[in-house]
PAFI-345941 format. One line per 5 residues: number of its first residue (from 0); their letters; for each residue z negated, y, x negated of C-alpha. Coordinates in nm, 3 decimals. Layout:
% residues N
NUM> A> Z:Y:X  ...
This chain:
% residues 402
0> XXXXX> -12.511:11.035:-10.372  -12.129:11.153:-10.347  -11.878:11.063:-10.101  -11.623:10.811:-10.212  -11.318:10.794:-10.052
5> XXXXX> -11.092:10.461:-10.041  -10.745:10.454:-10.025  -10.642:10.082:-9.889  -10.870:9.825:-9.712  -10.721:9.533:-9.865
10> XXXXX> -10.958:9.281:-10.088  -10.990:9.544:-10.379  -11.055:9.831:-10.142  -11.331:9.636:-9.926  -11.484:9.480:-10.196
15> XXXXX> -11.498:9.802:-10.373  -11.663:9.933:-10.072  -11.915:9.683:-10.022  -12.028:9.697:-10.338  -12.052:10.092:-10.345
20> XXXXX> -12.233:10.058:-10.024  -12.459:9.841:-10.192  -12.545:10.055:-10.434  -12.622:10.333:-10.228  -12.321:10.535:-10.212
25> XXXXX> -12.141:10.665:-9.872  -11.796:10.544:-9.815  -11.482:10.576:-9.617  -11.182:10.354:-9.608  -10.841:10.408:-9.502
30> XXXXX> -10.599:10.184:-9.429  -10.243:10.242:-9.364  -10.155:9.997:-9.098  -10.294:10.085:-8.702  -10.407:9.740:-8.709
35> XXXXX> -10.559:9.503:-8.959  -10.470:9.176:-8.921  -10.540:8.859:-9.114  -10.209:8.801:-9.297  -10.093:8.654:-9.626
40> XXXXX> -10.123:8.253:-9.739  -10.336:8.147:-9.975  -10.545:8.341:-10.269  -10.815:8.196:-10.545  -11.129:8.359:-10.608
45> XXXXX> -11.252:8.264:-10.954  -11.626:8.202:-11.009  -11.671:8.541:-11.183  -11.565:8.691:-10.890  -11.727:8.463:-10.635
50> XXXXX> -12.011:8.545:-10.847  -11.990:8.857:-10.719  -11.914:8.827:-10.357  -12.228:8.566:-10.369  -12.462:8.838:-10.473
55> XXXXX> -12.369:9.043:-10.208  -12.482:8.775:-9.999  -12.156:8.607:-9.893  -12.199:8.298:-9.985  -12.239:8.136:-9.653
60> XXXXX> -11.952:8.267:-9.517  -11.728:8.174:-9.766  -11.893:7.806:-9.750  -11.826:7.806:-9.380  -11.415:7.954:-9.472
65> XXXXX> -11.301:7.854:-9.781  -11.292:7.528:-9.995  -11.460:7.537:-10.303  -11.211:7.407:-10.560  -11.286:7.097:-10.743
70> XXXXX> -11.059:7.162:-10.983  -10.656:7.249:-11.095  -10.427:6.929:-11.142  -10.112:7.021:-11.357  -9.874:6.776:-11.377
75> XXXXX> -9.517:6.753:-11.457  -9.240:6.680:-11.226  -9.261:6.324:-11.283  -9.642:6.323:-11.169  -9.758:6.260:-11.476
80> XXXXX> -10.160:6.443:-11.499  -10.137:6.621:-11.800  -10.506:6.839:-11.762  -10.745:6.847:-11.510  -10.912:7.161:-11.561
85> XXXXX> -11.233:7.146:-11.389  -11.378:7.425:-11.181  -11.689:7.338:-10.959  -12.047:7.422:-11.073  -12.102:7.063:-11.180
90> XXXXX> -11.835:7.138:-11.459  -12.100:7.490:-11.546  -12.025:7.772:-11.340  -12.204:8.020:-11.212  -12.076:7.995:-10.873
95> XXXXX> -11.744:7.830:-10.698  -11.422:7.920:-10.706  -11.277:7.940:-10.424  -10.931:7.869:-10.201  -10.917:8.035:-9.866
100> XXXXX> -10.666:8.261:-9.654  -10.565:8.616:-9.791  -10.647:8.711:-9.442  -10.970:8.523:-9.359  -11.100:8.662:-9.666
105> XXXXX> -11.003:9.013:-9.605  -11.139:8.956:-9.249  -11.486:8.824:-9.411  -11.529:9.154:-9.640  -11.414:9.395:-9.336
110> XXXXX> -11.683:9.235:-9.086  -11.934:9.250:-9.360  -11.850:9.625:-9.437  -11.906:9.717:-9.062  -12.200:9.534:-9.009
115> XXXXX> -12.364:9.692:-9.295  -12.196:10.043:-9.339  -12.090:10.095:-8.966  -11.721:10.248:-8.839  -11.623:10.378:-9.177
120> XXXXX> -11.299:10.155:-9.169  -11.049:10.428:-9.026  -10.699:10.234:-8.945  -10.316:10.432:-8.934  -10.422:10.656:-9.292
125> XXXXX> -10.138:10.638:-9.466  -10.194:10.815:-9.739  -9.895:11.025:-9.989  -10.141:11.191:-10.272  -10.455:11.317:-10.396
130> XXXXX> -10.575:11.639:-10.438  -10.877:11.759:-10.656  -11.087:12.097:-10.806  -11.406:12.093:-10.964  -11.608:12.014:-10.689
135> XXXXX> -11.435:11.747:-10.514  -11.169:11.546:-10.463  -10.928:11.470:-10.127  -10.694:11.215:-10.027  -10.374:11.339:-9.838
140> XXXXX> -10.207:11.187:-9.562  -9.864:11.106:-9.463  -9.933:11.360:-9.156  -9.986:11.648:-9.391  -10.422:11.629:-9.330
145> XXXXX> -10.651:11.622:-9.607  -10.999:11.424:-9.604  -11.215:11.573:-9.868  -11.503:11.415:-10.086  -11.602:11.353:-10.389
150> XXXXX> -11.435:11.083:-10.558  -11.122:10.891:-10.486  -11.023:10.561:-10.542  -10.648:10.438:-10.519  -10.661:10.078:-10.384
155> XXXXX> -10.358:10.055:-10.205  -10.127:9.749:-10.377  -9.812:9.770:-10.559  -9.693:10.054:-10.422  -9.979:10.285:-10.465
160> XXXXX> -9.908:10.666:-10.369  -10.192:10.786:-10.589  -10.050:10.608:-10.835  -9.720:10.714:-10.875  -9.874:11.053:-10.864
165> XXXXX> -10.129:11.010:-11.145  -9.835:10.846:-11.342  -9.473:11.006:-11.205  -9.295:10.847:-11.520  -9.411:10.489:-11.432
170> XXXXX> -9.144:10.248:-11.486  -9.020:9.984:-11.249  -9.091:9.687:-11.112  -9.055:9.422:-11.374  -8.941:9.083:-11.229
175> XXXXX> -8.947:8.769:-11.429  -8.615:8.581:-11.238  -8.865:8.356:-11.059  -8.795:8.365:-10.658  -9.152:8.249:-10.483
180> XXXXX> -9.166:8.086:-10.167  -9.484:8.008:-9.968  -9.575:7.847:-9.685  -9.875:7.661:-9.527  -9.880:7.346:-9.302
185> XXXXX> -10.181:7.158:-9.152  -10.143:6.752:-9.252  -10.354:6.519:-9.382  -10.598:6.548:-9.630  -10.437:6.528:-10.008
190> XXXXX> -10.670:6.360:-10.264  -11.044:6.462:-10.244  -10.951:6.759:-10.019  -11.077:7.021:-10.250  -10.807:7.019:-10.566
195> XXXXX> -10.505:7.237:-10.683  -10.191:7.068:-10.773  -9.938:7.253:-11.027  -9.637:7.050:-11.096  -9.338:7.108:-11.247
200> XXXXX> -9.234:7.390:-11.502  -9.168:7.734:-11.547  -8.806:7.694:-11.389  -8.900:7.483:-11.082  -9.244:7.482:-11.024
205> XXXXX> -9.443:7.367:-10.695  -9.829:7.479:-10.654  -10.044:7.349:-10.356  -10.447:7.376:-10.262  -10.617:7.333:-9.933
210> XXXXX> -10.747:7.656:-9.793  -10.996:7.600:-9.483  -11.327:7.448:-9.471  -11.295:7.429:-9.137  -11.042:7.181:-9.117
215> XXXXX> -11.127:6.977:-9.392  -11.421:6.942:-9.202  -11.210:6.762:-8.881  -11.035:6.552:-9.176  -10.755:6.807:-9.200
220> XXXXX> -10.592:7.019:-9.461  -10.467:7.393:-9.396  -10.246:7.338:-9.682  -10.142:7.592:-9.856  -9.825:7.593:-10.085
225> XXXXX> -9.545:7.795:-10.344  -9.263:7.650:-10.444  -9.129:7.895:-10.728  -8.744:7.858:-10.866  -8.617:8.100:-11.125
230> XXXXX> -8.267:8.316:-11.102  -8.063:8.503:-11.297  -7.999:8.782:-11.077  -8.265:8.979:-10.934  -8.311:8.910:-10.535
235> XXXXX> -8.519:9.182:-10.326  -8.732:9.383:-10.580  -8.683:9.747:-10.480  -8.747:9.636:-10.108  -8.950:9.325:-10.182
240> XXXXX> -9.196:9.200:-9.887  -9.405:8.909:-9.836  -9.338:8.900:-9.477  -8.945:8.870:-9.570  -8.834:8.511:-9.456
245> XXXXX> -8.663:8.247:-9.717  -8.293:8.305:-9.755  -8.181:8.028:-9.959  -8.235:7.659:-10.012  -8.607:7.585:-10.170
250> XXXXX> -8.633:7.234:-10.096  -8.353:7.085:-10.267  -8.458:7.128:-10.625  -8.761:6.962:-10.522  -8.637:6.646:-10.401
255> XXXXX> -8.690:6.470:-10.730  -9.008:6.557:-10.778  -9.222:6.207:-10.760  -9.618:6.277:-10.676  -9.815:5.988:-10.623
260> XXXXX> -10.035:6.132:-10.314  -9.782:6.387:-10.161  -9.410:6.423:-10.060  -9.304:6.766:-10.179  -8.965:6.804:-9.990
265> XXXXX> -9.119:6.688:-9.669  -9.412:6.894:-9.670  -9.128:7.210:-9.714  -8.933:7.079:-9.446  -9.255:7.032:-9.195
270> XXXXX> -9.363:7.373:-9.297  -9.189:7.634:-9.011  -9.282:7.979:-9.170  -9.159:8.021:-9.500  -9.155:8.340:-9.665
275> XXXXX> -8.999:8.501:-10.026  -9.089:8.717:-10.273  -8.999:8.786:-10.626  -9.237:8.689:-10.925  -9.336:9.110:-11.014
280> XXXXX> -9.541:9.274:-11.189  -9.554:9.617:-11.365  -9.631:9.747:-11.719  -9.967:9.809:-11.803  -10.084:10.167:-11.788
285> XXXXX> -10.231:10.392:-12.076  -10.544:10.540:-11.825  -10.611:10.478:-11.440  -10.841:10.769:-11.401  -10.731:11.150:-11.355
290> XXXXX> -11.056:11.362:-11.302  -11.247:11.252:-10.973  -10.965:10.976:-10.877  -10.915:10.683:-10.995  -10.720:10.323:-10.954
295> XXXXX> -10.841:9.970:-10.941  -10.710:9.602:-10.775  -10.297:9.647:-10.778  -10.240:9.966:-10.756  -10.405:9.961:-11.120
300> XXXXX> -10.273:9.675:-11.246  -10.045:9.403:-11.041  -9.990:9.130:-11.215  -9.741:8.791:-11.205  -9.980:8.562:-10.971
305> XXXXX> -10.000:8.302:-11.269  -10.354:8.176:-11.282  -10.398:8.237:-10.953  -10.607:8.557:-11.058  -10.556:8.881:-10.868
310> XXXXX> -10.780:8.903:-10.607  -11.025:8.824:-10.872  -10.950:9.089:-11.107  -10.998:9.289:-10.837  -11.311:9.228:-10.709
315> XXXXX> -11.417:9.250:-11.109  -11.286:9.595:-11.033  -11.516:9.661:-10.787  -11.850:9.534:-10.957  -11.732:9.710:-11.267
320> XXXXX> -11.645:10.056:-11.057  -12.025:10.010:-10.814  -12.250:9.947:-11.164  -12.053:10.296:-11.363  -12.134:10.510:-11.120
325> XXXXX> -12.476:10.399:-11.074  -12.510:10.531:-11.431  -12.306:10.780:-11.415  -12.230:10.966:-11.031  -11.902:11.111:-11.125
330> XXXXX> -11.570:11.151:-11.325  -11.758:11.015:-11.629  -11.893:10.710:-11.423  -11.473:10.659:-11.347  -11.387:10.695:-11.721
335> XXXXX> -11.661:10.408:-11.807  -11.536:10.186:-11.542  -11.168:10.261:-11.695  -11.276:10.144:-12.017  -11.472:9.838:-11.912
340> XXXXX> -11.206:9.723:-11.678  -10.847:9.851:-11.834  -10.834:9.660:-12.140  -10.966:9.353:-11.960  -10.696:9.415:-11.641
345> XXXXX> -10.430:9.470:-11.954  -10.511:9.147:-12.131  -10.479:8.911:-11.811  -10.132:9.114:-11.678  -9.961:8.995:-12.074
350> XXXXX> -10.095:8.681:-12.065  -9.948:8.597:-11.689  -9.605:8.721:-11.848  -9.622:8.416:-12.111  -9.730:8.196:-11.866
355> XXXXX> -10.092:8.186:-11.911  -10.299:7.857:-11.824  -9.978:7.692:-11.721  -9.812:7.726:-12.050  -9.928:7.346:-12.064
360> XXXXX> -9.671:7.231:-11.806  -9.364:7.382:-12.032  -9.506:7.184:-12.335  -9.492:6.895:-12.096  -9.164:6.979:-11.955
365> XXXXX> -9.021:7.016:-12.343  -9.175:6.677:-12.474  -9.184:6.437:-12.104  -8.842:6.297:-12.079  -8.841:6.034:-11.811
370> XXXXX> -9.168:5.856:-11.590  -9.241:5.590:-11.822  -9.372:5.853:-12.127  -9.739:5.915:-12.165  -9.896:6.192:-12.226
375> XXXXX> -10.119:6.119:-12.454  -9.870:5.991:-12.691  -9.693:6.342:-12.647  -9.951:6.630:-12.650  -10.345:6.628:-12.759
380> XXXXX> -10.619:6.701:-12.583  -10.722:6.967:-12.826  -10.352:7.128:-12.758  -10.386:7.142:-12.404  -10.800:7.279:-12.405
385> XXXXX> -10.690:7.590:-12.629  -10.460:7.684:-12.331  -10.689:7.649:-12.088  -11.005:7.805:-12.294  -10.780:8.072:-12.396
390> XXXXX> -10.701:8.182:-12.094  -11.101:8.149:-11.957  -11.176:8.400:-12.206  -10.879:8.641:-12.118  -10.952:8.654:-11.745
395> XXXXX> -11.326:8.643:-11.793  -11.474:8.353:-11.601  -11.481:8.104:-11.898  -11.823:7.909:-11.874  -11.974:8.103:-12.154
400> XX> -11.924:8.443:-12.047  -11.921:8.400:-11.660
């Protein structure tokens, strides 16, 4: 079997990795920072993709981390419920889907990785290229070295080096005008403890799910939140990072918001780390695969987090990369993962740009006018399923196909 090389050991690049490992195939990872630590808020793993991580025998661990969602509230600003979009295996999943730590989870896959694979994890690898002939293929590193193998794959986020190699005339970032800011605060329980609340619009939209099992368990909630507000003017795109700390007001245009089982302006002002980052994505790309290297996860295709659906497409990534080169050991096995996974990855990055599943709460916001409307004198159920079934199909974890 050939040696695959991984650039990036974040949830694409160990999930890629564990399921290459599973399938018989040596690989290396390596990560940029000296030291991996479990960072981020929260993430969603859909039930395709928990599907997935299941099979590779997960599933306890993520029972004992992460809450499986009972299912997405939207509602408008008034607190209206206009869908409840169910998403536990009693509503006919394959599997959960799941709400947990960016950082827990990445934590879960890197244990996982070295208990089954060993030290092949290597930290402080930044990497600036890839190099390749006809009988293998090397990363390069920031220091000038040069690991070879056999195949490479490009898993290192938004900023992906082998990326911007493989495409040098890759456009910008694109950003939306929507500023996000997230933050997560342990309170009481909300509700049943195990549902995502989307309220709000496209301008001024607040998004909250609990994200530890573990506290739910001692009757708390880890919760997790975003409150998003758009802008005209682009804030901190070139040089945006998560870590970056919130530099305007985000609770004010909150403070009419009327919930009936949560206070949204004092859960932002209880919350004591609160972070920024613009709404980005960029344009979809014609091929990920040059030769012996290819891309998957974000470096392939980062998308607006709308649907709450990019560690997921990810982790498709990976299943979809492990299974073509089990058919195929080389650059062909990359070009059939390319054209399982591309047009799929493509799809769900234009369909985040118009809004995708929460296109509902902008028909609410354009018909709702004050707390005394109802909703079902505004909008159909029928109106409101399309959205939702639509977007199943798009990202690939609707009921039928999961």
């Amino acid at each position: 079997m050939p040696r695959i090389l991984i650039a990036g050991a974040g949830i694409g690049g160990l999930s890629a990795a564990l399921c290459l490992h599973e399938a018989g195939f040596a690989v290396t990872v390596f990560e940029s920072v000296a030291q991996i630590r479990p960072l981020g808020v929260g993430i969603n793993v859909m039930s395709s993709a928990a599907l997935i991580l299941r099979d590779l025998g997960l599933a306890d661990a993520l029972d004992q981390t992460a809450i499986r969602t009972r299912c997405i509230e939207y509602r408008t600003r008034f607190g209206h419920l206009i869908q409840s979009d169910p998403r536990s295996m009693e509503a006919g999943f394959p599997a959960p889907q799941y709400s947990v730590h960016r950082g827990e989870l990445q934590f879960l896959l890197l244990n996982a990785l070295r208990e089954r694979a060993g030290d092949v994890v290597e930290t402080g690898r930044p990497v600036s290229g890839y190099r390749q002939d006809a009988d293998g293929a090397g990363l390069v590193f920031a220091d000038g070295r040069v690991e070879r193998g056999d195949l490479v794959i490009g898993a290192e986020g938004l900023r992906s080096p082998l990326r911007a190699q493989m495409h040098p005339d890759d456009g910008p970032l694109n950003y939306e005008g929507t500023m996000m800011f997230r933050g997560a605060l342990d309170m009481p329980v909300i509700g049943d403890g195990r549902t995502m609340v989307i309220a709000g619009d496209h301008d001024c939209k607040f998004v909250t799910y609990p994200i530890s099992e573990q506290a739910r368990r001692k009757g708390r909630a880890l919760t997790n939140w975003v409150a998003e507000l758009r802008h005209s003017a682009p804030r901190h795109i070139d040089d945006a990072d998560w870590r970056r700390g919130a530099t305007i007001d985000y609770v004010t245009p909150f403070r009419d918001f009327r919930m009936p089982d949560m206070d949204i302006a004092a859960i932002l002002e209880a919350t004591d780390n609160v972070t920024e980052f613009p709404m980005i994505d960029r344009d979809p790309l014609p091929f990920w695969t040059d030769g012996r290297v290819t891309l998957l996860g974000d470096a392939a295709h980062p998308m607006y987090p709308i649907g709450a659906n990019g560690a997921s497409q990810a982790i498709l990534d990976a299943s979809a990369l492990a299974r073509a080169l089990t058919e195929d050991p080389g650059p062909g096995g990359l070009k059939a993962y390319e054209a399982t996974r591309l047009p799929v990855a493509t799809n769900v990055v234009r369909a985040n740009r118009l809004g995708g599943p929460e296109q509902v709460l902008d028909i609410a916001a354009a018909r709702v006018r004050g707390p005394d409307d109802r909703i079902e004198d505004l909008i159909t159920k029928e109106e409101l399923e399309e959205v939702a079934a639509n977007y199943r199909r798009i990202a690939g974890f609707d009921k039928a196909g999961a």
